[in-house]
C-alpha positions, 0 to 999 in steps of 0.5 A, a space after each residue: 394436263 398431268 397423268 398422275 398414272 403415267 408418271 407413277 409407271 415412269 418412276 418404276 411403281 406398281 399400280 392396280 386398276 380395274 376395268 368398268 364396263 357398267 354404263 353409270 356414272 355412279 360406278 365410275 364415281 365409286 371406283 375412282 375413289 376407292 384407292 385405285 390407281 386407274 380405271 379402265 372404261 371399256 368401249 370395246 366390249 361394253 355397250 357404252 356411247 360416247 356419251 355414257 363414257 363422258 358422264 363416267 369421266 365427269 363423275 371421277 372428278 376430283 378423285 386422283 384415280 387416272 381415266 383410261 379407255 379402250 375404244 371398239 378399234 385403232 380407229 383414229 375416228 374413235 380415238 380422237 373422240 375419246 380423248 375429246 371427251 377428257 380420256 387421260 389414255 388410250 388402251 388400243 386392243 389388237 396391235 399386232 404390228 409396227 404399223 398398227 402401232 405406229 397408226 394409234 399414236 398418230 391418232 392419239 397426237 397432234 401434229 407435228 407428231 401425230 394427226 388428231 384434229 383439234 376440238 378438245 372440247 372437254 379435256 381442255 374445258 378447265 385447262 389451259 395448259 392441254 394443248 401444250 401438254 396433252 402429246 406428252 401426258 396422254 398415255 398410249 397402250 397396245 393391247 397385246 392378245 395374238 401370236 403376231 403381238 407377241 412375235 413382233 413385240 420388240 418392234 411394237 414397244 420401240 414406237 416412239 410414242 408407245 408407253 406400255 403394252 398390256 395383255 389381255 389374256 383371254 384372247 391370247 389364249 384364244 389366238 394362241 390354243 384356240 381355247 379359253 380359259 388361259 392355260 398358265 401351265 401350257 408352256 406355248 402360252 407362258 412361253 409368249 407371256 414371259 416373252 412379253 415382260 422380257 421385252 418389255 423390261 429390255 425397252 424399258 416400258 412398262 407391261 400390264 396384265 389383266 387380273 383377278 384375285 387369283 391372279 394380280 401376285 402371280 403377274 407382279 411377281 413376274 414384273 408386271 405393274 400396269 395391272 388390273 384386278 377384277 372389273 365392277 361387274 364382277 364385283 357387284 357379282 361377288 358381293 350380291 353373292 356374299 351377301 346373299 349367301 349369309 342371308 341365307 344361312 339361317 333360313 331353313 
């Protein structure tokens, strides 16, 4: 196995995805071919089964664009299915503590290091190498979206075994103010972002950030290389919208 995405953030390098939450593998397919470094299918707040989540990592074969998915939960159950499935990375929401980081890479290894059981089915259908590999390759990311995230930061990213910590920035903004959108002027909330990327780059680990277009050189600037910009939904949004409104122009 080799995670071409963990290896450009390991040497320091910007990388740009986007989250996919349309359940096709025609969308999945598209994407991956477009330029982006990584997706992200998202299993925690799209309505994806396992076995959508598979023909969406089937359809990216062939392209250098790197798998990752956010499961529903830390839960090792649905970790260890994931990855069975050919996942090149785990993005795990609500890590808050040592603990519950500590737990995700138990989940996301084979032991001795870790507890997943073996059948990985899929992930090692057309290489020999993945067991051998997959502890080294598969990437582990903390999703940090609560003040206790932030507060215990520095211990979640010295887990041996965590590789990157990315923000989602709605939530912690809910957890936070209470309220949605995030408010980038409200120095609580900068304050604990700032907090973030300081860490981050103190324990030399790479920190994401989810984005728009509004957004994406607003975080890069501030040190963030594990980002998204937008998601397929979104963008079939725009361009329907786009395209419906030039239609419309001339029509009186």
């Amino acid at each position: 196995m080799k995670n071409l995405l963990k290896e450009k953030l390991m040497k320091g390098e910007q990388v740009v995805g986007c989250f996919v939450g349309l359940g096709h593998p025609d969308v999945t397919e598209v994407i991956s071919r477009m330029g982006f470094d990584w997706v992200l299918i998202d299993g925690e707040h799209a309505p994806l089964s396992l076995e959508t989540m598979q023909m969406m990592l089937q359809a990216m074969n062939g392209s250098d664009c790197t798998p990752i998915v956010r499961p529903a939960w830390n839960d090792p159950v649905l970790i260890k299915r994931i990855l069975d499935i050919g996942a090149h990375g785990i993005l795990v929401p609500w890590v808050n503590t040592k603990e519950e980081a500590e737990a995700a890479v138990r989940a996301c290894k084979y032991p001795p290091v870790g507890t997943r059981g073996f059948g990985p089915r899929r992930a090692s259908r057309n290489d020999p190498d993945y067991k051998a590999t997959a502890n080294d390759e598969v990437m582990v990311t903390v999703q940090v979206e609560t003040q206790e995230a932030v507060d215990n930061i520095e211990e979640i990213l010295s887990v041996d075994g965590i590789d990157a910590c990315f923000i989602g920035p709605w939530d912690l903004s809910s957890n936070i103010l209470g309220r949605v959108p995030p408010e980038f002027d409200n120095p609580v909330y900068s304050g604990a972002i700032d907090r973030v990327i300081e860490v981050a780059n103190k324990v030399g680990k790479p920190a994401g950030f989810y984005c728009n277009m509004n957004t994406i050189a607003w975080a890069q600037e501030k040190g963030y290389t594990y980002n998204t910009v937008g998601e397929a939904d979104g963008f079939l949004d725009y361009g329907a919208r786009v395209a419906l409104e030039a239609a419309q122009k001339n029509i009186s």
